[in-house]
N, C-alpha and C positions, 0 to 999 in steps of 0.2 A: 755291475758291468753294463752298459751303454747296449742296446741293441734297436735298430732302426724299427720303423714300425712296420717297416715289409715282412722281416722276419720275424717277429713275434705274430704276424698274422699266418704267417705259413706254418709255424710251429704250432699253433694252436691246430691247424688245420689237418698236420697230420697226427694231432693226439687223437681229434676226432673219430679220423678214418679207424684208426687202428680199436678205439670204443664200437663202434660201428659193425665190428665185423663180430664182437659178443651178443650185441644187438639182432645181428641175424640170426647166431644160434639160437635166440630166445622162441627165434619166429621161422626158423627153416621150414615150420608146417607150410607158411603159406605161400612157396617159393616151389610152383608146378612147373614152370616151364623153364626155370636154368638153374642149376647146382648151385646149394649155398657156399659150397668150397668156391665155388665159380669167384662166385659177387666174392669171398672173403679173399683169395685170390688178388684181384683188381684191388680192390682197395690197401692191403698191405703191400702190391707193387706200385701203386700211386703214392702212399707214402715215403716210401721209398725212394723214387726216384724225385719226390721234391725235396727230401734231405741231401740228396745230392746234387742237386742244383742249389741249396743253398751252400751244402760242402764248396763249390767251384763259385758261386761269388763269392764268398765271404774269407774264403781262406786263399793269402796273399799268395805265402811263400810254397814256390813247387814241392820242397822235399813233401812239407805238412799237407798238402793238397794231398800229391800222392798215395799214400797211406787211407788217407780218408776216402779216398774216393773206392780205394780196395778194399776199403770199411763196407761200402757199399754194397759193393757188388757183389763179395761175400753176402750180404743179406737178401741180394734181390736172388741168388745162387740157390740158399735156404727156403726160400718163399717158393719156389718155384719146385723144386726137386719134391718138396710136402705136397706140396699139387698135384703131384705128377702122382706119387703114391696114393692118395684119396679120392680122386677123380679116375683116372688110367688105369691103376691097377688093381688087379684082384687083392680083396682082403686075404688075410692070412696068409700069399705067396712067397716065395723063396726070393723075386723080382720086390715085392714091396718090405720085405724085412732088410734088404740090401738096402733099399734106398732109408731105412730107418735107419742104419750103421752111417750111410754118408750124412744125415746131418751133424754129426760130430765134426766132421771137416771143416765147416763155415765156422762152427761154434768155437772150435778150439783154435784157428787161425786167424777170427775179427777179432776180440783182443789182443792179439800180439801184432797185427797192424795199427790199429790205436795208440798200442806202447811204443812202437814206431814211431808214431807222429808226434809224441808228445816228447818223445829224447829229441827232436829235431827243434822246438822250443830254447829261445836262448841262444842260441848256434847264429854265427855268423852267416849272413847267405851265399850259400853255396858250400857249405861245410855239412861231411856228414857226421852222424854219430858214430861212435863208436865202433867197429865191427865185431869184437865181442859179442857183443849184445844180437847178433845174427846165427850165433850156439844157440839160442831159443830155441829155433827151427828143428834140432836135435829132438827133443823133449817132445814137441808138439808133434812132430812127426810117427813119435813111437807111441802115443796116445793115440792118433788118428790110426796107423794103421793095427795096432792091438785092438780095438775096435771093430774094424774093418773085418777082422776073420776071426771075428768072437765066434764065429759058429765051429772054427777048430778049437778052442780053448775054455769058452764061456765066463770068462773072467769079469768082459762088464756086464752083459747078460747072462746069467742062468733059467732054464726051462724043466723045471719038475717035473713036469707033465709031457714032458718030450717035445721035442722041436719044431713038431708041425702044430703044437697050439700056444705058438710063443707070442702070439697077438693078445691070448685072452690068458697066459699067466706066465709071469714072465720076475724074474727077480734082482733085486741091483749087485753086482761083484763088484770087487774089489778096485779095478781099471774105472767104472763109470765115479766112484768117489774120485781117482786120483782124476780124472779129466774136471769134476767141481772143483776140486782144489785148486787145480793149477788155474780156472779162471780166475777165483778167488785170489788168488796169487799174484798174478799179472796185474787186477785191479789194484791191487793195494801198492805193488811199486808204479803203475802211473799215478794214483794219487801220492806217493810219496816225494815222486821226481817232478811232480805238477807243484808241490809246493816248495821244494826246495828251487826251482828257477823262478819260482813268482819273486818280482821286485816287491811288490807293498805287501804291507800289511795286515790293510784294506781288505784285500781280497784273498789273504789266507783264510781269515776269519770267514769266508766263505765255504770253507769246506764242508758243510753241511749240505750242499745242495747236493754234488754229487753222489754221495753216501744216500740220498733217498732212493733213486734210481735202484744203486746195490740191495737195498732194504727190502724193498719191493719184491727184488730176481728171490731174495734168502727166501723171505717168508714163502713166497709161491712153492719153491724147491720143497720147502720142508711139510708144506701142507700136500706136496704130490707123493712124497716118501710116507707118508700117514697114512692119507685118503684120495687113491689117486680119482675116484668119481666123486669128490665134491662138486659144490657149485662152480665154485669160481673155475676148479679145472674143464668142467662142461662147457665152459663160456672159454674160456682161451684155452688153448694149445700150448705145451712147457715150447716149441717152435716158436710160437708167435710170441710170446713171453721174453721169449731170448732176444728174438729180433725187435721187440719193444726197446727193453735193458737195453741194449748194446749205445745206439744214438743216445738214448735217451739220458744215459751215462756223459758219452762226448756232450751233448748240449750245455748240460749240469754245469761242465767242467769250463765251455763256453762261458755261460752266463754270469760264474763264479768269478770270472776275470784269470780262471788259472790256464786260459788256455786262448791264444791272441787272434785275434781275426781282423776284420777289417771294417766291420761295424761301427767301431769307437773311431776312427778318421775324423769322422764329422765332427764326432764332442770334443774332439783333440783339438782342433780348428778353433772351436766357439771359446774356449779355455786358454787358448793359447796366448803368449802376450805378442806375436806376431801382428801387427796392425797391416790386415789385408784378405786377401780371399782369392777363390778361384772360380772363373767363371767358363762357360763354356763356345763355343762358334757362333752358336744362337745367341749370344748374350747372355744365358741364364745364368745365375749365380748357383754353386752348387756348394764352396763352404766361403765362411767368411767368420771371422773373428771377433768378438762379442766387443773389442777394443776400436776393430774398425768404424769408421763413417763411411755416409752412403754416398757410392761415387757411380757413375753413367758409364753405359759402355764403350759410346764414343770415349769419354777422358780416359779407360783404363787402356783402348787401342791408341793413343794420342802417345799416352806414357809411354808406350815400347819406343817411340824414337826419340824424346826428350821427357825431363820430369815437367810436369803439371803444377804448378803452384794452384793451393789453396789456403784459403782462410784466412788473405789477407797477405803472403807469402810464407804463413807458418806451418806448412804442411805441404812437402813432394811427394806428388804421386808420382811414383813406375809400375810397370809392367815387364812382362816376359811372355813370349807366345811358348807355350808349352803342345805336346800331341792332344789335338781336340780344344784347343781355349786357350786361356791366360793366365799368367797369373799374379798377380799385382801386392802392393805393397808401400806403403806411407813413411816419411822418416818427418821426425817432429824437427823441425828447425827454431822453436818458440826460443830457448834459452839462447841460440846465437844470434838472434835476433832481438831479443833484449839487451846483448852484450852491446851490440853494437847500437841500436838505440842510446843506453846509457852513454857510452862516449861519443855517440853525437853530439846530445843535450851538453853533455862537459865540455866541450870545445865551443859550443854556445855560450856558455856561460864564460867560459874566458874570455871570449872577446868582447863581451857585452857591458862585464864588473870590471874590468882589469883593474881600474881607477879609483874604486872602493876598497877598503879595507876589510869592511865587514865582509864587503862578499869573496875578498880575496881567503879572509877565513874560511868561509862556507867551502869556496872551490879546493882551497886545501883538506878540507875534511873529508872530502868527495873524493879526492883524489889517492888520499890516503885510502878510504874503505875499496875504491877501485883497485888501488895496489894489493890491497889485500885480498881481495874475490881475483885476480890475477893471478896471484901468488898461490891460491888454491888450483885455479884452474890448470896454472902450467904445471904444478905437482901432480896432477893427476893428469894430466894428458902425458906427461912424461912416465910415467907410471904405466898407461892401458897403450900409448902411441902402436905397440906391435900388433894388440891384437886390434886393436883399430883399423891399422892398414891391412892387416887379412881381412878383417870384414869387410872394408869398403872393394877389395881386391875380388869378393866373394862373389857380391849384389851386381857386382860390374861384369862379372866372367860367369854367370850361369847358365851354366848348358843346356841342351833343347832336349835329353833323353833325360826320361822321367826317375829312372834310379840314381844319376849322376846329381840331380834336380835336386831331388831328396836327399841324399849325403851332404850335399853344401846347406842347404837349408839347416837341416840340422845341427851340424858343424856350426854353424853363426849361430844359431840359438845358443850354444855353450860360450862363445865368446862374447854373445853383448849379456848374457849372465855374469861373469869376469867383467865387462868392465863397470854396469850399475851397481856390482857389488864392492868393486874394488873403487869407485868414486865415494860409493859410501860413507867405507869405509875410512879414506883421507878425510871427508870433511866431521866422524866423528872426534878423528883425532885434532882436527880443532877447536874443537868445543870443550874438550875432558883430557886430562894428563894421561889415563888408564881406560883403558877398552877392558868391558865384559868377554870373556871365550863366546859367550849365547851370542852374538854378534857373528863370530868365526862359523859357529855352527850354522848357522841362518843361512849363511854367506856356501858353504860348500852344501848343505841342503840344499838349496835349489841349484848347485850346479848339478848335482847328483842327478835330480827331477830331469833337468832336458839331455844329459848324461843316458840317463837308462831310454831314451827316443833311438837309441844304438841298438838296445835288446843286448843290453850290457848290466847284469845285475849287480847291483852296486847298494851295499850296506855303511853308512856314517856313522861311528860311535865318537862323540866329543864331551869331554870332559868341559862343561857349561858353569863352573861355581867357581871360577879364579876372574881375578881383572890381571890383564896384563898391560905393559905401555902398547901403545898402537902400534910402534913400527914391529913389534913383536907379532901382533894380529896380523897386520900387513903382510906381513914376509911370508906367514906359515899360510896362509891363501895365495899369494903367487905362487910358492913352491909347491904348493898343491895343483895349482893352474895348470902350472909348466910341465908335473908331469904328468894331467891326463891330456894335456894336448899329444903330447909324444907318446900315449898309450893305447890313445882312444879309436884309433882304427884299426886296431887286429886283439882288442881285450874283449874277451868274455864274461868276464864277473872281476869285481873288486874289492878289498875291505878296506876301511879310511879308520881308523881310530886314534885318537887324540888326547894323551894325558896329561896332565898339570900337577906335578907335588910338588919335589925337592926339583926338579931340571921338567924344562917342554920335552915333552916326545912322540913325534907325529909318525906313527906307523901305515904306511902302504902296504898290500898283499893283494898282485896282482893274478889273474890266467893270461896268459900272452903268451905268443909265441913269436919266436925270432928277433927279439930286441933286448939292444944291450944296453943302460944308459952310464956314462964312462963315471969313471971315480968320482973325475973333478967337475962332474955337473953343479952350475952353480957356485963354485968355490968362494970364488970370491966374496957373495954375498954372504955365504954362511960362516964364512970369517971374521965377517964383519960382526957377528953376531957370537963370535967367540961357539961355534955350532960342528960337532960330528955328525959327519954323512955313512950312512953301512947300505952298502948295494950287493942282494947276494942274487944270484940268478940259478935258477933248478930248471930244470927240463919243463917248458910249459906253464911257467911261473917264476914272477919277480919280486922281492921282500927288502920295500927303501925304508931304512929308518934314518929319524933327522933328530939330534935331540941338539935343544939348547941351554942355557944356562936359565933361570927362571929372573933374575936381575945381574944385570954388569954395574957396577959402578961407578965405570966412565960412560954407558949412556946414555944420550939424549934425549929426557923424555917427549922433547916436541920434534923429537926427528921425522922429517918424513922422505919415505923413499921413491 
């Protein structure tokens, strides 16, 4: 996972603090003139509150903000009320055992704000989770206050020795295991639902990092259940400990890539096949795409009222004024500008040979290979012509609010993937009678990639070890196009899988809601192909299958559609 170098410097800065405050227990002798709770105090409220100002840059979407930021303050709650008992109040009081019952409160309700944030993952913006998942509060709450009036019951605490010496012996029941558990609990289904919404696979394989975090909290736990004066317990507080774990967990789960921020923007940018960037009022460039060239600020304000030619006229520069800057973007015009070159030179050479034989040859040969680069090109602009004029409809109409900004942005990203892939694809089927599936596969892989730029989890299985004719390739990637265009703004997750035996069978299995797509979607062409359509639609989910025959006998192997 991608993380700026701002925030790897802060994160480092508040491991430090938090090392820091063992470091003054080593040394509290020599601390005459202010409480080492004091100093330990300050420094775990300073980490604190820089994880939560990276909480609030870094995480985009309000629901996931939200939650974390209650992560927080839960913690900063903890740090403070422990204060308050070490510093304020009398050892051994009826006032400092109470405030020992409430830190159970932070502790058993910052992970289920966490679990919070982590169900909002995946989710459409502005969609919440589940409310089910809000019955937690039941649970946590009969934990928290069974606690709370341990002293009627003594179920998480017991006192051998009687209640007024419950500081210096004191014993674990049965409620303090069930509140371990259930943190344990809660971790294991955010890790569980942190890996079921991860799109790659990349970054499952990361599951190990959050797991150290937990590793850390277990062993601590079970060395204070042993030996509650050992060292290590001397040096940290099971408090401080907790409020370590807790971020320290989220971070994990950050850095793991299981959990989305807004860090990776910029590697998004540099990676992107977008040729362009964004700059700010001052001019400063802030992302730019590793495809792009180096263009002036005057030229990118120039672009917002007309394109910019460069390189000779083979590259339009635009822009767009966005809130704060611009944002710009290059379209290659080299290939129609070759085109047209080329039949310049050919209408040159007519008029110049007409009167020769030989060259009336040559000009015929020319003409001929032009018809046939023609004859490609109008196959394939008849072919991509729809999503073409969206896109150019797109670049033309981009609005000035920055979420609207981003939904077309992305949206063309999925459709100039469709048409590189599907131009491709026509001119393999000039070359070869039979297209590979690995081709097909290639082909919906990457639409999948700027697909999931939705926060639409999206799995490809394709059946890669058959050659089929091309216009069979063909068809089963438009039909694929066609329906995530008509899917792709209210879908949550998707499965695509792809078999080749005795008949094609291309299975969709959609999350979507409110969409219907009619019988005869398509009809025609999948007629054409001698092809059964099955569309069944369930509450919250859509299940398209397409199968075709694996060869017809009357068709064309050089057809192209």
């Amino acid at each position: 996972m991608y993380s700026s170098r701002k925030t790897k410097i802060l994160n480092i800065i508040c491991v430090l603090l938090v090392l820091m405050t063992g470091v003054i227990r080593l040394t509290r002798d020599s601390y005459r003139l202010v409480s080492s709770n004091i100093l330990i105090f300050f420094l775990f409220i300073l980490a604190a509150l820089i994880w939560l100002v990276q909480i609030r840059r870094r995480v985009i979407r309000q629901e996931e903000r939200k939650y974390l930021e209650l992560t927080a303050v839960l913690l900063l709650f903890l740090i403070i009320i422990k204060t308050i008992k070490y510093v304020f109040l009398p050892s051994g009081s009826c006032f400092s055992r109470y405030i020992w019952y409430l830190y159970y409160f932070p502790q058993t309700f910052i992970v289920m704000s966490m679990l919070f944030a982590v169900l909002h993952t995946g989710l459409a913006c502005g969609t919440q989770m589940n409310r089910r998942w809000k019955l937690l509060y039941i649970p946590a709450s009969v934990i928290t206050g069974g606690i709370l009036t341990n002293d009627i019951h003594q179920l998480a605490f017991s006192f051998p020795q009687g209640i007024e010496m419950w500081e210096e012996n004191y014993v674990h029941g049965p409620l303090y295991f069930v509140s371990i558990a259930w943190l344990v609990l809660l971790f294991v289904i955010i890790i569980v639902i942190a890996l079921r919404r991860c799109a790659t696979t990349e970054n499952r394989s990361n599951i190990w990092m959050p797991i150290i975090p937990l590793a850390i909290g277990m062993i601590y736990v079970v060395l204070f259940l042993v030996n509650r004066d050992g060292v290590f317990h001397r040096l940290f507080k099971t408090t401080e400990v907790i409020g370590f774990i807790f971020p320290a967990f989220m971070e994990a789960l950050i850095q793991a890539g299981l959990f989305p921020t807004n860090d990776g923007y910029g590697n998004m940018w540099k990676i992107s096949g977008l040729h362009g960037g964004i700059i700010d009022n001052e001019g400063r460039f802030h992302f730019e795409s590793e495809s792009s060239i180096s263009v002036s600020n005057d030229m990118i304000r120039e672009a917002e009222a007309a394109p910019v030619m460069l390189q000779n006229g083979n590259l339009a520069l635009r822009s767009h004024a966005i809130g704060g800057g611009y944002v710009y973007w290059l379209k290659d015009l080299t290939e129609i500008n070759e085109v047209n070159n080329k039949l310049a030179e050919l209408g040159k050479i007519l008029e110049e040979d007409n009167a020769l034989l030989q060259e009336e040859k040559k000009i015929a040969e020319n003409k001929t290979q032009i018809q046939l680069q023609n004859r490609i090109y109008d196959s394939i602009y008849s072919q991509i012509a729809p999503q073409l004029k969206h896109l150019e409809n797109i670049l033309d109409t981009l609005p000035d609010e920055e979420e609207a900004f981003e939904e077309k942005m992305k949206y063309g990203a999925v459709l100039v993937v469709y048409i590189k892939r599907c131009s491709n694809l026509i001119l393999l089927m000039h070359q070869k009678e039979k297209i590979s599936t690995g081709e097909l596969q290639i082909a919906i892989e990457e639409s999948l990639h700027y697909i999931r730029l939705y926060g639409v989890r999206s799995i490809g299985s394709i059946d890669s070890n058959m050659e089929l004719s091309g216009s069979r390739i063909l068809f089963l990637y438009t039909f694929f196009e066609n329906v995530a265009e008509r899917i792709i703004g209210n879908c949550s997750a998707w499965l695509i899988n792809l078999e080749c035996s005795e008949d094609i069978c291309l299975r969709i299995e959609a999350q979507v809601k409110d969409l219907v797509i009619p019988v005869d979607f398509m009809h025609d062409r999948i007629e054409e192909f001698a092809g059964i359509l099955q569309i069944e639609n369930e509450q919250d989910a859509i299940f398209i299958t397409l199968t075709l025959p694996v060869r017809v006998p009357a068709e064309d192997k050089n057809d192209i559609v």
